[in-house]
C-alpha angles and dihedrals in degrees: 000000000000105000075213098071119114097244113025098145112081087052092053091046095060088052089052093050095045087047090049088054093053112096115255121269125246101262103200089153083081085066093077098047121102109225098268092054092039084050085050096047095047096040094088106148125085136346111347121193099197093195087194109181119200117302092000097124101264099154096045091052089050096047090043090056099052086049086056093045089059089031094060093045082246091130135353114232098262088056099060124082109211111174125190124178089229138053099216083051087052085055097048090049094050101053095038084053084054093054094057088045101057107260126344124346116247106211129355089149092170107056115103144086120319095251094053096046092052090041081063097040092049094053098054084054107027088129096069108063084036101271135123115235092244093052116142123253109212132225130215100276093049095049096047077048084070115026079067106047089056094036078057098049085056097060099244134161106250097202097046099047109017131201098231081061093051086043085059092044103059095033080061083060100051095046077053095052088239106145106199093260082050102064118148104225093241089067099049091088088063119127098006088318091292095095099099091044093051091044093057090045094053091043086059096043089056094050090050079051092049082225132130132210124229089255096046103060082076096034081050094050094043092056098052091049088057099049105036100055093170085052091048082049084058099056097031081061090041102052108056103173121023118195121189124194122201090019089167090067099046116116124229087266088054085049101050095044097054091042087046088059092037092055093098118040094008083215084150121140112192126186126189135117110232098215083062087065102126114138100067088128085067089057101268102152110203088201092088104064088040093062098039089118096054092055094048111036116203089029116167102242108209116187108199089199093158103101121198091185125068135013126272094260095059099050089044083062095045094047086044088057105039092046086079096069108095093204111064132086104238148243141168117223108221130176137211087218120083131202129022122131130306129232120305113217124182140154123211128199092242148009090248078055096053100051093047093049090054091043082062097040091051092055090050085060088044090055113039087237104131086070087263134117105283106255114195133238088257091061098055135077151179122218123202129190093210125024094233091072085069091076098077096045095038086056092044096046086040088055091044094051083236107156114231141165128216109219125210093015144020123292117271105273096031088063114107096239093054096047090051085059100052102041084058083059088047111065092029085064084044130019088191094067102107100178092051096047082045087068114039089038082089099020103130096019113266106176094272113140134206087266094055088049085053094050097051092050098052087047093055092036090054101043098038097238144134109280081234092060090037083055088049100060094045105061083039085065105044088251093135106034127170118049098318098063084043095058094046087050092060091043091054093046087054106039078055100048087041093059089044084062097047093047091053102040089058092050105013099184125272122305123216084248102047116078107242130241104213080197098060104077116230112252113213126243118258112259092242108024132092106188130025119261130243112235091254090053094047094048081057087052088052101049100032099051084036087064095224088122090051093047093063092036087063092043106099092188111119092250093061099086095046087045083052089051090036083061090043088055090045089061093032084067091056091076095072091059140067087233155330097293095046089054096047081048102060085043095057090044093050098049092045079064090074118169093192093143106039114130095223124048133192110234116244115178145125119264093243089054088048092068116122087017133111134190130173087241131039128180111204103197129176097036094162132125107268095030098050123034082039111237097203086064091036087054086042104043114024121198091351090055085060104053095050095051088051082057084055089058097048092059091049092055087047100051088071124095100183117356137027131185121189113192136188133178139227095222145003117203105228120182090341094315132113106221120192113243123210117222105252115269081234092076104058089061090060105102121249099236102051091049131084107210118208104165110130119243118259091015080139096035096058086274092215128092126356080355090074098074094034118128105243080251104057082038087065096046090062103082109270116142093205095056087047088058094053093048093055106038116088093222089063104035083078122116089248094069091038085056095045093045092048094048114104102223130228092214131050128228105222115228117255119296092259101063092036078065094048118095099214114086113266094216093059111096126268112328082213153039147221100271107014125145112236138175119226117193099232103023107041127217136358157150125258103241100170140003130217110167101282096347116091136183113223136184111211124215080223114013096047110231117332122173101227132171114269089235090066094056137077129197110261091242100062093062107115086220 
């Protein structure tokens, strides 16, 4: 039967009827349920509240409960609503269901993912809301199309305001149910105030269009519902049993829809587990699933605790973590399986450190070699809070010919940002490099159409020149005019002056105190610039006067903060090299050892993209105040930004089966600066008993040295400001950092690169002085201002004051000339 004719019910009901007389069916799949999940499955009347924590069956419970729902004759397929938030978990549903039913499943029309179901829904009701059924559904592309053609018809700065923020901000309307007539006042000051007036106005235009957006088709749906009472009565009879997967992430639209359907017969089963709750940035609200009581009263309230995933000490961390969030129901992961190893915990003196350290420690896996069971590459992850913390592990693994695979996005220097980048350092490095200039001439966009591209190609073809210099001539000669020739013209002049400063910074003429080559020409001075630039400094200046920063600063998509990091980290690499070529050329060298084909993979994701997943080992890196938790969400959130990246933590602990390591470093070198890290607030709430900790005595105190045996006291007294810090804040003052700063460690933590290539030894006391006169390679002579370890402030005779790295300076006297 077509699930689309006008009258399907009264067939269905007799179905239905026929199906209720049949005897019930044998149901040995309960057999294999533990009490709370057989308690799930046979409660079948009225509100459920399945509290699911991680690994605890969940799926199995909800799949087993749909069977028993067509087992017992309680509802035929067509009559249950079953809704996932992905199409691949629909499918899984679907054929797991069959399983329990005896072979595949005829029917179950309405299982699937919100958006389909109210696709379906909407079409069989377009008209309603003054659309036709076989109205579009736009994709990105299509709605920011349109946003700017009205923003533009409003007269409104597009750089200033532009249409990809207006396109967030009413897709965070719709998530919220909010039509455009229906517009709370604390949102009319939206988009310059002018927010409410352009939604109407798009929401017109799509249905001129007869075209939905992706929020729409539950709007849409909503609104009918509300409107169309003897409609919502339809569906309400026609769904008896509803039944809602992953209820913590649903949005205020998803709520309303599925409260909206429930309102009669409250036949309505939800499973989620609250301290999942992660997505709140795209618009998931936890608040749903927290007051599911309250909006049915009476509701069964089932707690699946017995966990088949993970070992008890890991559930115990992550119980011990997520115990500190005040909004949350509550539950407490057990398991049936004793034993296994606790919670490894280490610090490290840098990020380069840390991914070296867990390199070693994934070959051991890998091995066998830490006396345990080998565990190959495909059972083990990393999981990262922000992307840009893959580069250091992506370059290690790439120079160990370790085969990895980046999941939810492209490895990191396959990632467009980062190609952009590099393609601006590369043809400032050479002007010659055609495929490089080809994709930074209209990156960002700068007016230049498909026939200026043209142009500039035959020029170059038929003189057999550069396409830079082809690009050169013809804006000299008034080939490419309007904003689009003026534009080239700026990038030219600066990829030119770019590559003079470059030029002179790496050989910045002779000094009165240096002996001079006469074979060597003298390189100018930049018009502009007083002392020559690092590498780094000159990659910002790249990126920055390009306007490719400010292109992604002005980008309101949800990418655009982790492309900005993504360019931080970028320069952040340049530090380990002499200069820009050398870097492009490791780059090139470590992508050419690709391990495409290799049967086992190391795990590399974000710990948003690992929910749902599970590996026997798991690698928690960057657990330090301000990365995570993340101090963007922190600033954005408050209290409630918190809480949801605790939950974060929470679902990293819990992806692990067997062993977890959580890490933290000491400092992370940011635009030629080392900058002190805190330990994360998260890891003084892991119990005490169910973690290992490795950190090294004294890694805040100097940790080399007389250091080494320092009380942390007496570590803290000695200046650090990180340990200051520790001493001071609340949140450290606790007995668990005590603890963690008290414990001897059986592994040491080596000192930076820098001072493991020094041949002094690293645990002797200062190289240098106040006041000392010392010699660096690229930037001449100069006095020693302050000292920081081995970071030191100089002032240079030539170069004015620059903080550089101890290993990279002499004595002056040492200087054979």
């Amino acid at each position: 039967m077509n699930d689309f004719d006008d009258d399907p019910f009264e067939s269905f009901e007799r179905e239905s009827l026929s199906a209720r007389a049949m005897a019930a069916r044998p149901a040995p799949y309960l057999d294999d349920l533990n009490p709370a999940q057989r308690q799930a499955v046979e409660t079948l009347d009225g509100p459920v509240l399945m509290l699911a924590g991680a690994g605890t069956g969940k799926t199995k419970a909800l799949t087993t409960r749909i069977a028993h729902l067509m087992n017992t004759g309680r509802a035929q397929p067509n009559e249950i609503l079953a809704v996932t938030f992905t199409n691949k978990a629909a499918r899984e549903m679907k054929t797991r269901v069959g399983r329990h039913v005896g072979g595949v499943i005829e029917g179950m029309p309405w299982l699937g993912t919100f958006h389909s179901l109210c696709n379906r829904l909407l079409r069989r009701h377009a008209e309603l809301v003054d659309l036709k059924s076989n109205f579009t559904i736009l994709d990105m592309d299509d709605q920011l199309r349109l946003l700017k053609q009205i923003v533009r018809a409003h007269n409104i700065d597009e750089k200033r305001w532009p249409p990809r923020m207006l396109a967030g901000i009413i897709d965070t309307w719709k998530n919220r149910g909010w039509t455009w007539d229906k517009l709370p006042a604390s949102e009319q000051g939206a988009f310059n105030h002018r927010g409410a007036e352009l939604y109407e106005e798009y929401q017109k235009r799509l249905i001129t269009l007869n075209a939905v957006d992706f929020g729409d088709l539950l709007l849409h749906v909503v609104t009918i519902f509300q409107t169309y009472p003897d409609v919502l009565a339809k569906y309400q009879r026609w769904f008896k049993y509803i039944l809602v997967d992953e209820y913590q992430d649903t949005n205020v639209a998803q709520y309303l829809w599925l409260r909206l359907l429930a309102q009669g017969h409250k036949n309505i089963c939800c499973v989620g587990d609250d301290d999942q709750s992660i997505y709140g940035w795209r618009g998931a609200e936890v608040g749903n699933i927290l007051k599911f009581e309250k909006d049915f009263p009476g509701a069964t309230v089932i707690r699946l605790e017995q966990n088949y995933r993970s070992t008890e000490h890991i559930l115990a961390a992550a119980s011990g973590v997520i115990a500190s969030n005040a909004d949350r129901l509550g539950k407490t992961l057990w398991t049936a399986a004793e034993g296994g190893e606790k919670v490894r915990l280490i610090g490290h003196w840098d990020g380069d450190e840390e991914a070296r350290w867990i390199g070693e420690e994934i070959e051991s896996y890998q091995r066998g070699t830490r006396g345990l069971d080998p565990i190959g590459l495909n059972g083990q992850a990393i999981l990262v809070r922000a992307s840009f913390q893959m580069r250091a592990f992506e370059d290690r693994f790439l120079t160990l010919g370790m085969p990895y695979r980046v999941i939810g996005g492209p490895r990191f220097y396959e990632r467009l940002e980062i190609r952009d980048a590099m393609a601006y350092f590369r043809v400032v490095i050479s002007e010659e490099d055609d495929l490089a200039f080809e994709r930074i001439i209209n990156t960002p966009k700068r007016g230049l159409g498909d026939k200026a591209l043209a142009t500039i190609n035959g020029f170059a073809r038929d003189n057999g020149v550069s396409m830079m210099d082809a690009a050169r001539t013809v804006v000299a000669d008034g080939a490419i005019k309007g904003k689009g020739g003026k534009n080239l013209g700026e990038l030219i002049r600066n990829l030119d002056r770019w590559r003079a400063i470059m030029a002179w910074s790496d050989k910045p003429g002779p000094h009165s105190d240096d002996v001079i080559d006469l074979d060597e020409p003298i390189v100018a001075r930049p018009t502009g610039v007083e002392t020559p630039l690092s590498h780094i400094e000159l990659a910002q200046m790249i990126l920055d006067e390009s306007g490719y920063t400010a292109h992604w600063q002005n980008d309101k998509t949800p990418e655009a903060p982790g492309r900005l990091e993504n360019l931080k980290e970028l320069v952040r690499a340049l530090e380990e090299f002499e200069n820009l070529q050398g870097f492009l050329e490791h780059v090139a060298l470590v992508m050419s050892n690709d391990t495409e084909d290799a049967a086992e993979k190391v795990t590399i994701m974000t710990l948003h993209a690992a929910k749902g997943l599970e590996f026997p080992v798991i690698f928690l890196p960057g657990w330090e105040d301000g990365l995570f938790p993340s101090q963007r969400s922190m600033d954005e959130n408050g209290l409630k930004g918190l809480e949801e990246e605790r939950r974060l933590a929470y679902v990293g602990i819990t992806r692990a089966e067997r062993h977890c390591t959580i890490s933290f470093v000491a400092n992370r070198m940011t635009y030629g600066q080392w900058n002190s890290a805190m330990p994360s607030r998260f890891i003084d709430e892991l119990p005490a008993e169910h973690v290992d900790i490795l950190t090294p005595p004294g890694l805040y105190g100097g940790g080399f040295g007389a250091a080494a045996t320092a009380s942390p006291r007496e570590q803290a007294m000695q200046g650090s400001d990180l340990m200051d810090k520790a001493a001071k804040a609340d949140v450290y003052s606790s007995p668990g950092w005590a603890r963690m700063q008290r414990n001897t460690s059986r592994r040491a933590v080596r000192a930076p690169a820098e001072a493991r290539n020094m041949t002094i030894d690293v645990t002797a006391t200062p190289a240098f002085e106040l006041g000392e006169r010392v010699f660096h390679q690229k930037f001449g002579y100069g006095t020693v201002e302050t000292l920081e370890g081995d970071k030191l402030t100089i002032a240079f005779e030539k170069a004015g004051q620059k903080k550089v790295v101890a290993s990279y300076l002499t004595t002056a006297d040492d200087v054979p000339f």
